[in-house]
N, C-alpha and C positions, 0 to 999 in steps of 0.2 A: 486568411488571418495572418497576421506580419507580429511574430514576435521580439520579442526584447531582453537584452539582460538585465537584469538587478544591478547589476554594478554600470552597468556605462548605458543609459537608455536608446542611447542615438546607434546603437550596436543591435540591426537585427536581424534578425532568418524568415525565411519564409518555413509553412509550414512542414514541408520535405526535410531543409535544412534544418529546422531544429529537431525531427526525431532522430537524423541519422548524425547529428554531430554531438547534440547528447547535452553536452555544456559548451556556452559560448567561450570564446578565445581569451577572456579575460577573467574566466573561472567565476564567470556569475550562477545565473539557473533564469533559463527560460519563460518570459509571462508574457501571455496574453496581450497586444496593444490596448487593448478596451477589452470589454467585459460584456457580449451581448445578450440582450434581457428576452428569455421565453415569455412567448405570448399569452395570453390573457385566457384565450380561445383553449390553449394546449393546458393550463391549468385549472381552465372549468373544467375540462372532458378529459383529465389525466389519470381518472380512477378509473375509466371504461380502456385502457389502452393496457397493452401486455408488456414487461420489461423491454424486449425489442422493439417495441413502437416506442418507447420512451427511451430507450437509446440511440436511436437512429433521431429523433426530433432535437434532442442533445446536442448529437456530431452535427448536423445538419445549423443550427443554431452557431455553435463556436467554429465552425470550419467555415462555412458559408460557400463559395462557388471554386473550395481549393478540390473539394470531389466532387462529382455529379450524385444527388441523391440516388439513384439506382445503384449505385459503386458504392455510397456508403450502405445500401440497406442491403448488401451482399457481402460488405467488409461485414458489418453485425451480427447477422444470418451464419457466419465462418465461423466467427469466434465464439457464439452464447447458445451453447446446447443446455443451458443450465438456469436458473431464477435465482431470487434474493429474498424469500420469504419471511414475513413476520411472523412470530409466533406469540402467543401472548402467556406471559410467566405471573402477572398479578393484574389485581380490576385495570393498573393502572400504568403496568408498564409491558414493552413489548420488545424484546429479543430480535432483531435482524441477523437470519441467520446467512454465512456469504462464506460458507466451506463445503457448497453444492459443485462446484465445479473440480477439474479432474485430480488436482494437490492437493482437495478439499481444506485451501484458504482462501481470505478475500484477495488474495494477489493476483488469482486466475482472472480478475474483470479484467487487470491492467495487461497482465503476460498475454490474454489470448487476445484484445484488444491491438497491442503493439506488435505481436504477431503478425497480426493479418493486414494492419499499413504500412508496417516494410516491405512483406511480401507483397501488395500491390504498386509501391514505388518501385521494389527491387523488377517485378515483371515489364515493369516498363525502360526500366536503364539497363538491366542486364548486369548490373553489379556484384559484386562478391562483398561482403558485411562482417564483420565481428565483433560480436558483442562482447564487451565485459562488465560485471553485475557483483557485486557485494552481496550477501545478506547474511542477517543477524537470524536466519531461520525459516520462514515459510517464502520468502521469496526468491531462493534460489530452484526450489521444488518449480514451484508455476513459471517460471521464466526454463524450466528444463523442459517442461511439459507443452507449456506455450510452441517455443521456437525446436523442438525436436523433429527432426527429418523437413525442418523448412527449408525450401531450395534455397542457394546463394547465402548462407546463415550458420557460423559459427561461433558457437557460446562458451567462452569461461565465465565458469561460476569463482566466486573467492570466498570463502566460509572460515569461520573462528574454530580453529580444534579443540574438541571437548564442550562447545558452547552452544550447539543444536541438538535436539531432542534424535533417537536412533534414528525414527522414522523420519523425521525431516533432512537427514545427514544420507539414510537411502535415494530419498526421493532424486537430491542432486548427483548420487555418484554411479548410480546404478545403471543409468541407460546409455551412457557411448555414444557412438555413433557422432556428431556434431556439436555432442555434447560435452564438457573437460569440466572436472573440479580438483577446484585448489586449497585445500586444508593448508591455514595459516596460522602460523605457532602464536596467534594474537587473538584480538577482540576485533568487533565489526568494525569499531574508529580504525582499526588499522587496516581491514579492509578495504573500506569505503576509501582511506587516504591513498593506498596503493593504487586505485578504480581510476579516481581524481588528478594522480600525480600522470598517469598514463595517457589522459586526456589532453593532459597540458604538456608532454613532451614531444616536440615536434618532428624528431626523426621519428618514432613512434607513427605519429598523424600523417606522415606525408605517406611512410610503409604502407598503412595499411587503414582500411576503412572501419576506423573505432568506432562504435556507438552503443551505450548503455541502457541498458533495460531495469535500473533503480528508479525509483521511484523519482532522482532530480531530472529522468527526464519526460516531458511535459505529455509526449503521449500515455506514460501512463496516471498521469494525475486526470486527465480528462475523462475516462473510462469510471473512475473509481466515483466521478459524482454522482453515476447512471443512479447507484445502488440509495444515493440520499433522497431523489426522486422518487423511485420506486416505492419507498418506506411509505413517502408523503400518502403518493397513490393508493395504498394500501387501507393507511391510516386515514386518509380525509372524511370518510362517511362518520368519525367519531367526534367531527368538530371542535376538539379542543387544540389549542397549541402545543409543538411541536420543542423534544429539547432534546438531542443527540448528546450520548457519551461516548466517548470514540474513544479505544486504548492507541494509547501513541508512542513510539517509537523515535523514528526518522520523521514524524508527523506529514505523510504526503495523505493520509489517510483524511485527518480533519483538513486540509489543503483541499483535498477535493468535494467536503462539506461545505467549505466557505465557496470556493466555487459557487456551486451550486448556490447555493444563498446568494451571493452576490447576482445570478443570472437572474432570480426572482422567485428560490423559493422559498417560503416561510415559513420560518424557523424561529421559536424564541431566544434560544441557546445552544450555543456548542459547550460540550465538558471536557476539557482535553483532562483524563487518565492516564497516569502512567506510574510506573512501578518505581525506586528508589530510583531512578535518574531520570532527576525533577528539575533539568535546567528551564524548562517553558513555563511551571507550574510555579517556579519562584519566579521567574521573569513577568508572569502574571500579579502575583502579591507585591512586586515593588519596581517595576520597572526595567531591571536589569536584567541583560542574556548573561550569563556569565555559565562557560561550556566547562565541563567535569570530565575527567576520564569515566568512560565508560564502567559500571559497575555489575556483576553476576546474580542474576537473581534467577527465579524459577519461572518467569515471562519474558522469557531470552530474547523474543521477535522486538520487546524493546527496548532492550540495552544498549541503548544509543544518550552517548554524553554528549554531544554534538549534532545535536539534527539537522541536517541538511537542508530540509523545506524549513524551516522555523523562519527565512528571509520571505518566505512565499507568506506564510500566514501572515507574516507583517505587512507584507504590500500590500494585499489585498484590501487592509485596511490603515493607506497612505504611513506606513510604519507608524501610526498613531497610539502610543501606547493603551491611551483611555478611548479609543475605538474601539481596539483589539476588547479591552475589559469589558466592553458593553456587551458586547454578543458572546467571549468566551470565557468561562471559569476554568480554574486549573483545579488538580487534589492530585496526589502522589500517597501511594500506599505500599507498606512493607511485606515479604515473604509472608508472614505468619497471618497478615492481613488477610492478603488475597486467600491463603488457604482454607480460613474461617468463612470464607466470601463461598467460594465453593463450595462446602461441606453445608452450609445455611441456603444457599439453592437449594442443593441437591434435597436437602431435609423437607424442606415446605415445597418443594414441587414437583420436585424427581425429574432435576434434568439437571444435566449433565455439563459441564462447563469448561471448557480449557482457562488456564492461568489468566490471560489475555482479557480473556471474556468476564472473567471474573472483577479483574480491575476495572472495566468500565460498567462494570457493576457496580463496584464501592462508588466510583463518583459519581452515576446518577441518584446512588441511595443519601450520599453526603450533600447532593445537592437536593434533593427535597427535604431533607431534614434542615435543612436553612432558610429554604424559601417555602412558604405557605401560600403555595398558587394550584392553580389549576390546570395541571397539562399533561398530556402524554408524554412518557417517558420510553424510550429506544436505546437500550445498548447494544453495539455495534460485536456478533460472535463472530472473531476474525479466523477460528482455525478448529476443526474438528476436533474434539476432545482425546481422540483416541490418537492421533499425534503425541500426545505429552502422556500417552498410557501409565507409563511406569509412573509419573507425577500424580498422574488424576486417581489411579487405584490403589496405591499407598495413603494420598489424603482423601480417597474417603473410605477406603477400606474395605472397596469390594471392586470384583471385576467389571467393567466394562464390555460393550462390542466392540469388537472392531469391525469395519465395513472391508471386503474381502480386496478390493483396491490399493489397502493397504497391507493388510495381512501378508501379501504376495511378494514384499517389497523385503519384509521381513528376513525373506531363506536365499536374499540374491547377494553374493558378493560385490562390499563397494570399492570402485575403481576412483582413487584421488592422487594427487603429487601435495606431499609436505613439504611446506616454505616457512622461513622464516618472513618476518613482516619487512623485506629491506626491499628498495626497489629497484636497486641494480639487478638485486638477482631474477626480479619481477619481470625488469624488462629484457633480459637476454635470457629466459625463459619462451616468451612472447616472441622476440625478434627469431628466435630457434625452432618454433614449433607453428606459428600462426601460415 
C-alpha cells in the first residue's frame, strides 16, 4: 500500500515510511492511495469469525503483500489478548464496549496495534525510535502501556496539566522505564502543536528517529476500524441497518468508521458526538471548519478545538461537503447534558457510563428522535467508567467498582517534568534528554 499526503498527493511513503515518520514533510496526514473493498465471501461468513480473524482479513485487505499473512496474523495474535463486545442497553440500541484492553480505553486497538509494527519493522533494521504523542486523556495511558519495555522504543507522552482525570494522569506517569511524561501548563491544542512543530523541525528530524503514536498517524487509524466490523459481525444475525455514534475528539475514531465503510461495510450512518467543541458538528450544519480554542468540559478525551483527522474524514469523502452529510450527522452537547445522559442510563438500566460514552449516547438518542426509521443503533464506550470515578460517583451519587488494574495505579507515585506550552524549551529539552 503507497500512501499520500493531503496536502501535496504526488508526495508519498510507503507503508514503513509512513508509520515511522508519522506526518509527511509538508505537514499533511497520511491516506491510503485507494481504498481496497472486503470481499463478498468475508461478509457473508463475518459473524462465524473471532475479532482476530476479522482483524487480520482487515490488515491483510489494506496492507496487501507489504507483510506476508503469517507475519500479519502473529503482529494480531501480539497485540489482541482482549474483544470489543456488544452489549445490549434497549430492544433497540447496543453499547460497543472497547475499555477491555490493558488502559481499559478504545485506544488500546491502535497503541497495541502500532506496537507490534514498529516492533516488527524495528526487528528488521535494527533501529532506535522515538515516539512523541499528545493526549487529551486516554491515549497517553495505551500508548504507555502499548510501547512499554518495547525494544529500540522511547516514548514522550505530552499531557494538559490539570485536564486528565487522576487515573488517566497515573496511567502515563507512573511506569518509567522508556516511558517520560510531560505535563504542560496548556490544553491538548497546545500539545498536539508542540508534537507537530517537532515533526516539522529539521534538526530535530535529522537527530533523531521521530515518530508519533496520535491518532494522525495512519497506523493507528487502521486498527481502530477492526472494532466497526466486529460490531457489524455481532449485530448481522438482527438484520436491520446499522447507525454508529462515535464520541469525537481529534475524530480519528469516526476516521476509522468511515474507513471501514468506505472498504465495504454497511452502515446507514455515522453520528459524529461531541461535547461543547463542536467545530465538525457546526461544519456539518453549514459547511464551514472554522477551529476554536479548545474548551474544558467533564469529556476531557474531547476537547479538542482543532481536530487533526477532520481533513481525513473529508477526503474520504472527495472533501465533498454534501457527501460528508449523506452518511454523517453531527449534535454537540453540554456538561449538564451529558450528566442527565448518565444519571438516565444508569436509572433505566443500571449501567454505568463514562462522560464520553454518554455523549454518543445523546447523539444516537437525538438521532432517532428525528428520524423515524428502523435500525440498530451502537454507541461507541471509549473508556471504563471508573477512570472518571470522582465524575461518575458524584453524578450519580453512589460508588462504583473499580477493576483492581486500576485501583493499583491509585497508591503509585507520578513521575512527570512541568513545561510551559513554548517550544524552544520543548526542543532543547528533547535535544538534552532523547
Amino acid at each position: 500500500m503507497i500512501f499520500y499526503s493531503t496536502r501535496t498527493s504526488d508526495l508519498t511513503a510507503s507503508l514503513e515510511e509512513a508509520v515511522f515518520r508519522s506526518l509527511p514533510p509538508d505537514n499533511g496526514l497520511y491516506m491510503p492511495e485507494y481504498i481496497p473493498q472486503v470481499s463478498k465471501e468475508f461478509l457473508n461468513d463475518i459473524e462465524n469469525r473471532s475479532f482476530k480473524e476479522i482483524a487480520v482479513e482487515i490488515t491483510k485487505t489494506l496492507l496487501g503483500d507489504d507483510i506476508p499473512l503469517e507475519d500479519i496474523t502473529e503482529l494480531i495474535n501480539n497485540a489482541y489478548d482482549f474483544e470489543a463486545p456488544v452489549v445490549q442497553i434497549t430492544p433497540e440500541d447496543y453499547v460497543l464496549e472497547l475499555f477491555h484492553g490493558p488502559s481499559m480505553a478504545f485506544k488500546d486497538f491502535g497503541a497495541r496495534f502500532m506496537a507490534a509494527l514498529m516492533s516488527y519493522f524495528l526487528l528488521r533494521s535494527q533501529k532506535q525510535i522515538h515516539i512523541l504523542v499528545a493526549t487529551s486523556g486516554d491515549t497517553g495511558g495505551a500508548v504507555a502501556q502499548g510501547f512499554y519495555k518495547v525494544p529500540g522504543i522511547t516514548v514522550t507522552i505530552l499531557y494538559p496539566e490539570g485536564k486528565v482525570s487522576e487515573i488517566q494522569e497515573k496511567q502515563l506517569t507512573t511506569l518509567g522505564y522508556n516511558v517520560n511524561a510531560l505535563e504542560i501548563d496548556g490544553t491538548f491544542d497546545d500539545c498536539q502543536r508542540l508534537v507537530k512543530e517537532a515533526f516539522l523541525d529539521s534538526e530535530l528530524t535529522s537527530r533523531f528517529n521521530l515518530a508519533s503514536a496520535n491518532s494522525i498517524n495512519i497506523a493507528r487509524l487502521i486498527p481502530q476500524s477492526f472494532y466497526f466490523f466486529s460490531a457489524y459481525a455481532q449485530l448481522k444475525k438482527l438484520g436491520k441497518p446499522l447507525v454508529f455514534s462515535v464520541p469525537s475528539g481529534n475524530f480519528g475514531n469516526l476516521s476509522a468508521g468511515i474507513l471501514a465503510y468506505r472498504m465495504g461495510l454497511p452502515v446507514e450512518r455515522f453520528i459524529a458526538a461531541t461535547n461543547i467543541n463542536n467545530s465538525v458538528p457546526r461544519y456539518l450544519e453549514n459547511g464551514i471548519f472554522k477551529p476554536e480554542p479548545s474548551v474544558e468540559t467533564i469529556s476531557n478525551a474531547m476537547d479538542v478545538g482543532n481536530p487533526s483527522n477532520f481533513v481525513r474524514l473529508t477526503r474520504f469523502f472527495d472533501d465533498d461537503w454534501n457527501l460528508v452529510k449523506s452518511k454523517v450527522s453531527g449534535y454537540y452537547f453540554n456538561d449538564e447534558q451529558t450528566r442527565k445522559a448518565m444519571r438516565e442510563i444508569f436509572g433505566n438500566t443500571n449501567y454505568v457510563v463514562c462522560p464520553h460514552t454518554a455523549v454518543a449516547y445523546l447523539g444516537l438518542k437525538s438521532y432517532r428522535q428525528e428520524n423515524n426509521k428502523n435500525f440498530t443503533g451502537v454507541f461507541l464506550s471509549t473508556a471504563h467508567p471508573a477512570k472518571f470515578i470522582d465524575l461518575v460517583e458524584e453524578t450519580l451519587g453512589k460508588s462504583i467498582e473499580v477493576p483492581e488494574r486500576l485501583q493499583k495505579l491509585l497508591s503509585i507515585e507520578k513521575k512527570s517534568t512541568k513545561m510551559k506550552p513554548d517550544f524552544t524549551s520543548f526542543k532543547k529539552l528533547l535535544m538534552n534528554n532523547l
